[in-house]
N, C-alpha and C positions, 0 to 999 in steps of 0.2 A: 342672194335669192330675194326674189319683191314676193312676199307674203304677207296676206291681214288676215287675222282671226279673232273670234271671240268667244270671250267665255259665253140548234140549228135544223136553221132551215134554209139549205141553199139551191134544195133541190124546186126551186121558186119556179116560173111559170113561162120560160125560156129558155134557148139552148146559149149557153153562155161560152165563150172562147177569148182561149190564151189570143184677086180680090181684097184687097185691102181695106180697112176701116178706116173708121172716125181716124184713131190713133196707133199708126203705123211708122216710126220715124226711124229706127233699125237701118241700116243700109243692107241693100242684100248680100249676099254671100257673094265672095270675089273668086276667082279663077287659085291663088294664093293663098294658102293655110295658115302659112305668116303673118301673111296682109292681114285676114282677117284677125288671128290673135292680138297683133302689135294694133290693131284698131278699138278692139274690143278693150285692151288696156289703156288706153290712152279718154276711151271713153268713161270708163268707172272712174279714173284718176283717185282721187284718196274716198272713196266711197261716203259721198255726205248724206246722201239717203241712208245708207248703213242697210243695202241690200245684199251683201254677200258679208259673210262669218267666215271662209276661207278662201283664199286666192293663192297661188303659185305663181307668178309670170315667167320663171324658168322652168318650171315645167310644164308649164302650156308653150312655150316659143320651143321647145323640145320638141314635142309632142307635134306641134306644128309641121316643122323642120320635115322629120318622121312623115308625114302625110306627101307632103312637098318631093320629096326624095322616092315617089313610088313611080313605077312606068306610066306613060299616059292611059295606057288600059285598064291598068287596078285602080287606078282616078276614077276613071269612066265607069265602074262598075260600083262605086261608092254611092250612094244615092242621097248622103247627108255628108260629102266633102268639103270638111274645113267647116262646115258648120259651127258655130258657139251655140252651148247648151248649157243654162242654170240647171243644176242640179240641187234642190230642197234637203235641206239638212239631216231629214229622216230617211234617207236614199244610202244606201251604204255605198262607199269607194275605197277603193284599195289604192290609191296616193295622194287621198285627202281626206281630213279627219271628219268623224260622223259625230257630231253631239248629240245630236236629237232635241235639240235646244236647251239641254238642261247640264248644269255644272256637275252632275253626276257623272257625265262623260268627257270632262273638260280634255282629256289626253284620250281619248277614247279614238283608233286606229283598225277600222274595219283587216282583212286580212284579205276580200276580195269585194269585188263589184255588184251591187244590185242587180238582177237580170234584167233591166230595165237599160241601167249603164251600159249592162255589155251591148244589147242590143244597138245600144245608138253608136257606141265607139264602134262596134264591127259595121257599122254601115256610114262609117268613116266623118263621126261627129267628132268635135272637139271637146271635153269636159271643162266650160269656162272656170267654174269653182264653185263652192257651196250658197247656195241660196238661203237668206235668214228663214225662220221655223218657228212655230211658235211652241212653248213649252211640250215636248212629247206631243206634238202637234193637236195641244187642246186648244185653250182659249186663250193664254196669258202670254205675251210679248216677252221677249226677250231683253233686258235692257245693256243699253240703249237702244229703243225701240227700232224700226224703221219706219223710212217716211213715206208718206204719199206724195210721188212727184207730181200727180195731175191735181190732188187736191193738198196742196202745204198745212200741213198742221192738222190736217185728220190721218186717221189710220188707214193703213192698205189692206186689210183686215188679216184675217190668221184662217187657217194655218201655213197659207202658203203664200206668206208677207213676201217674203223676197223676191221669188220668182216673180209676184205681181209686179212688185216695181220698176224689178229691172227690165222687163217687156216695157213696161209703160216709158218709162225714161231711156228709150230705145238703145240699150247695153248689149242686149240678144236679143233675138226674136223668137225665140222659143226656150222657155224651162219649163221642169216637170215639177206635178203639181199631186198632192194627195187629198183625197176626199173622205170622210168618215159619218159627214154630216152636209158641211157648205163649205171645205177649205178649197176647193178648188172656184166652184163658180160665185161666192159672194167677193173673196178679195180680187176677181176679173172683173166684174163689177164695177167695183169702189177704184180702181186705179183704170177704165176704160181701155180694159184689155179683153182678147180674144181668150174666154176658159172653156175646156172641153174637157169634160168627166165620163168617160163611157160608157157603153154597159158594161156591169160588172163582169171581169176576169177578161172584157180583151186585151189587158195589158198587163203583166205582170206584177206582182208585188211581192215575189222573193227577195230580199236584201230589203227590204223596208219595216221600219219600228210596227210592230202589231198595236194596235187598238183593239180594233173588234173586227177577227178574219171575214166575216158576211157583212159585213158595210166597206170594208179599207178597198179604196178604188183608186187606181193611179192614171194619170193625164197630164194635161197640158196647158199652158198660159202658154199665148202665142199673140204674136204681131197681126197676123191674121186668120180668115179661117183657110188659105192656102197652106200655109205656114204647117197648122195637124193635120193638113190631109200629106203632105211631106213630111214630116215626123211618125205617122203609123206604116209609110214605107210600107203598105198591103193592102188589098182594096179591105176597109171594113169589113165589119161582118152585116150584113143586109137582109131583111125579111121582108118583101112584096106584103102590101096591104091596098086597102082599097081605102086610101085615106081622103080627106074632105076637104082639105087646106087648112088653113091657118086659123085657129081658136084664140081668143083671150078668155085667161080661167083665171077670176081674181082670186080664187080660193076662201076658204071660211075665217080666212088671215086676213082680206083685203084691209079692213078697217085700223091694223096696226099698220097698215105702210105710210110714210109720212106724206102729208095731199100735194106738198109740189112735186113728191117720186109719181105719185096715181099719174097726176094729169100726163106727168111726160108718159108715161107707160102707155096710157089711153090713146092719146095722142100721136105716137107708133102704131098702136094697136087699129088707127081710125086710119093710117096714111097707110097700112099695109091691109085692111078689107078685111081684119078679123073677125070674124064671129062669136062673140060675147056667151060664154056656156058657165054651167054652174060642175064642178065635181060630184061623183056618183059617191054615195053613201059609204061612207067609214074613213076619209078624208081625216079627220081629226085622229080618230084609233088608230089609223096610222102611223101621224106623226108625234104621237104618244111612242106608238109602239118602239118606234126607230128611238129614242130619247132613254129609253126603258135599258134595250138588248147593248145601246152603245155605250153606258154607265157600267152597265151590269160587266159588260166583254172587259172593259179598261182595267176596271179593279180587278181583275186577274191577270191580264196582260202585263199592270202596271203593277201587282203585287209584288216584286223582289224591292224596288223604288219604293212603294211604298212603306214597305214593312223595313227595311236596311236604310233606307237615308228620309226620312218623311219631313226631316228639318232643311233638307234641300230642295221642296218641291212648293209651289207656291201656296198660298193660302186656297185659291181658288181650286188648283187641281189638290192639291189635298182631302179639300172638303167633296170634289166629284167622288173620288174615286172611296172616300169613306161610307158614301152612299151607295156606290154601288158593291164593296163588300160586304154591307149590308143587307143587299137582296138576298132573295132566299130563292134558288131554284124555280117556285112557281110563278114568280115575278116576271122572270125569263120566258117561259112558257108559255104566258099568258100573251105577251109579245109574239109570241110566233105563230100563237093561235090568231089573235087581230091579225097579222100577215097575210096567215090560211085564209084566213075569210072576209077580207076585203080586198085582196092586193090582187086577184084573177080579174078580176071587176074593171078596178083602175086601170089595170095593162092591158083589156079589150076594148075599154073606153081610150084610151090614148092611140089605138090602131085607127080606130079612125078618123084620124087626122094628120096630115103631114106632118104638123109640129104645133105644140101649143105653149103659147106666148104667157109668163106669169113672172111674176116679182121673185130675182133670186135674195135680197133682203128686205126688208124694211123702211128704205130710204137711201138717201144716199150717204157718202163715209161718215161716220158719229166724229166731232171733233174730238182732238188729242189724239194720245196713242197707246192708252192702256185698256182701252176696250176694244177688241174688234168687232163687235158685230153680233147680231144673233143668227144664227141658224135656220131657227125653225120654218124658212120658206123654204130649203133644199133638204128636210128631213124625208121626207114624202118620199121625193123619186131615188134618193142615195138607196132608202129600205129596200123598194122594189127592184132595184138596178138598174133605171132609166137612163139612157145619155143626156146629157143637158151641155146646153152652149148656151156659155154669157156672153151677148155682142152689145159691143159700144155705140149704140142707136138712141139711147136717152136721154136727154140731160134738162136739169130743172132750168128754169126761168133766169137763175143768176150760175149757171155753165157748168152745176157739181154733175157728177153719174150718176143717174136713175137706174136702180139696179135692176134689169132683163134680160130673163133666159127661154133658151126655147126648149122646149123637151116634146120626145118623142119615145115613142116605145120600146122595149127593151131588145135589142137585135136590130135596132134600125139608124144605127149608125150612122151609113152611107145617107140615108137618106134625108137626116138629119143636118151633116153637114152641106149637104145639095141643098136645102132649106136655106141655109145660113148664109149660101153664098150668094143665092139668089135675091134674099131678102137685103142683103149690102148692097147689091148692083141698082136697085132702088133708091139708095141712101146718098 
């Protein structure tokens, strides 16, 4: 057997439901489910990025086989045949093991599949193997960290390190990705991948580790933006507005982004006829607020871990989550009140616009590989439940990724990534 492993308020202010880039190097999907697996293996070879924590190649060449062995009709009617799909470590499977990045679960054996899983294996994807994760998908790497193939020796950032890389170092062309804060759109970003965080709840997050249930959003790192609009396999969910085109909102954060990230951004922003706006009032109480309820959610979600193994969890998420056991109920409340009453505002301000253009980190990837990154440019829209797409259209002076995403209102999906596609056909 060829294996590697290693160790509220939601009722918010919409109706929520269940082209190639810059860096595109994937081959597509072949007629062959075989082909594709015995490619997809041959690709990874002994993982020196250290972007997957588990692999099976006889049970994917199985699996394969299986797909290959169906009439030409029930092919035909597969709509992600033979597909390879990274699946992120916090994603349950029922024939490969879930860590959740942390040696708390070092033998730890789901009993079934995320409904995320099932959905893509019933629409006849392959499950390539587990994507690296960062701790309980906080902040801290897992070591031996993984790499950044676009950028050597910086981080792919977290929480969904693996999945980044292995798009970027064209292994698959699409894995799934989770969001709580920025794990989906900052390490698309940092590794000049396609990320797509939806509105909240149109994709499932049943069989996924909880954080905090009113932010935890699941999505996609992809090759392209064809690639998620082939992986939702349903038209979006779409809401008609009468939007204005294309904004840059440097937000009341610009002055942390590092100035060779601004000028690429800018300079995107100047080749695609954006309109330079400022954000509508409570912008910061916002992204306090999201900071506040995601602490607060964790230390309870993460209380068994906490409290039964606290000597197995890093220093870092240690010390999160003792702050947020900490909080006191109105701490919480207070958060959901800034929500109430600034977040109606921002979601009717973002309607009118097709899409608007802003910094999903700080710069481009921080060297090394024990930090990933900060957050706080994707806490905003994660709170409200915005869609946001990271596309690889930036990069500084000497060829790192300027981190930029586009976001759009919350229900506006489709329109979103018609945005995105458009905006590459430019590029």
């Amino acid at each position: 057997m060829c294996q590697l492993a290693r160790g509220s308020c939601r009722d918010r202010f919409y109706v929520s439901s269940a082209d190639a880039l810059a860096v595109d190097q994937a081959p597509a999907v072949t007629g062959s489910a075989e082909g594709n697996a015995l490619a997809f293996l041959d690709r990874v070879g002994d993982d020196s990025l250290r972007a997957w924590v588990a692999l099976d190649g006889d049970r994917l060449i199985a699996q394969a086989r299986a797909l290959d062995a169906l009439p030409p009709e029930a092919k035909a009617a597969l709509p992600l045949f033979g597909e390879l799909v990274g699946i992120k470590d916090n994603m349950d499977t029922a024939d490969l093991p879930t860590r959740y990045g942390s040696p708390i679960y070092a033998s730890h054996q789901p009993a079934g599949d995320a409904a995320l899983v099932a959905e893509l294996r019933a629409a006849g994807a392959l499950v390539a193997g587990k994507t690296a994760c960062t701790e309980f998908a906080w902040m801290t790497p897992v070591a031996p960290a993984t790499e950044n193939p676009v950028a050597p020796g910086r981080t792919p950032g977290g929480s969904s390190s693996g999945s980044a890389a292995a798009v970027a170092a064209g292994q698959v062309r699409l894995a799934t990705g989770t969001q709580t804060a920025g794990s989906i759109n900052r390490p698309a970003s940092y590794c000049a991948v396609v990320g797509f965080k939806p509105t909240f709840g149109l994709l499932p997050t049943a069989g996924v580790k909880p954080l905090s249930p009113v932010l935890d959003t699941v999505g996609f790192l992809a090759a392209s933006v064809a690639d998620v609009r082939r992986a939702l396999r349903r038209q979006p969910l779409y809401r008609p507005s009468e939007a204005g085109g294309l904004a840059l909102l440097r937000t009341p954060d610009w002055e942390l982004v590092a100035p060779e990230a601004r000028t690429a951004i800018e300079a995107v922003a100047d080749r695609l006829g954006a309109t330079a706006v400022q954000a509508p009032a409570g912008y910061e109480e916002l992204r306090d607020a999201q900071r506040t309820i995601q602490v607060y959610d964790s230390a309870r979600s993460l209380a068994p871990e906490f409290q039964h193994h606290p000597e197995r969890l890093s220093n870092e998420l240690r010390a999160a989550l003792a702050e947020g056991a900490a909080m006191n109920p109105g701490q919480r409340a207070a958060a959901d009140h800034d929500l109430r009453r600034y977040g109606p505002a921002l979601v009717q301000w973002l309607r009118g616009y097709d899409a608007v253009l802003t910094p999903s980190a700080d710069g481009p990837p921080p060297a090394g590989l024990e930090f990933t990154g900060d957050p706080r440019f994707n806490r905003v829209w994660t709170l409200i439940g915005a869609p946001c797409l990271s596309l690889p259209l930036a990069f500084t002076a000497t060829g790192l990724p300027a981190p930029l995403q586009l976001v759009s209102a919350p229900g506006s999906d489709d329109r979103l990534l018609a945005s995105g596609e458009a905006l590459a056909r430019g590029f």
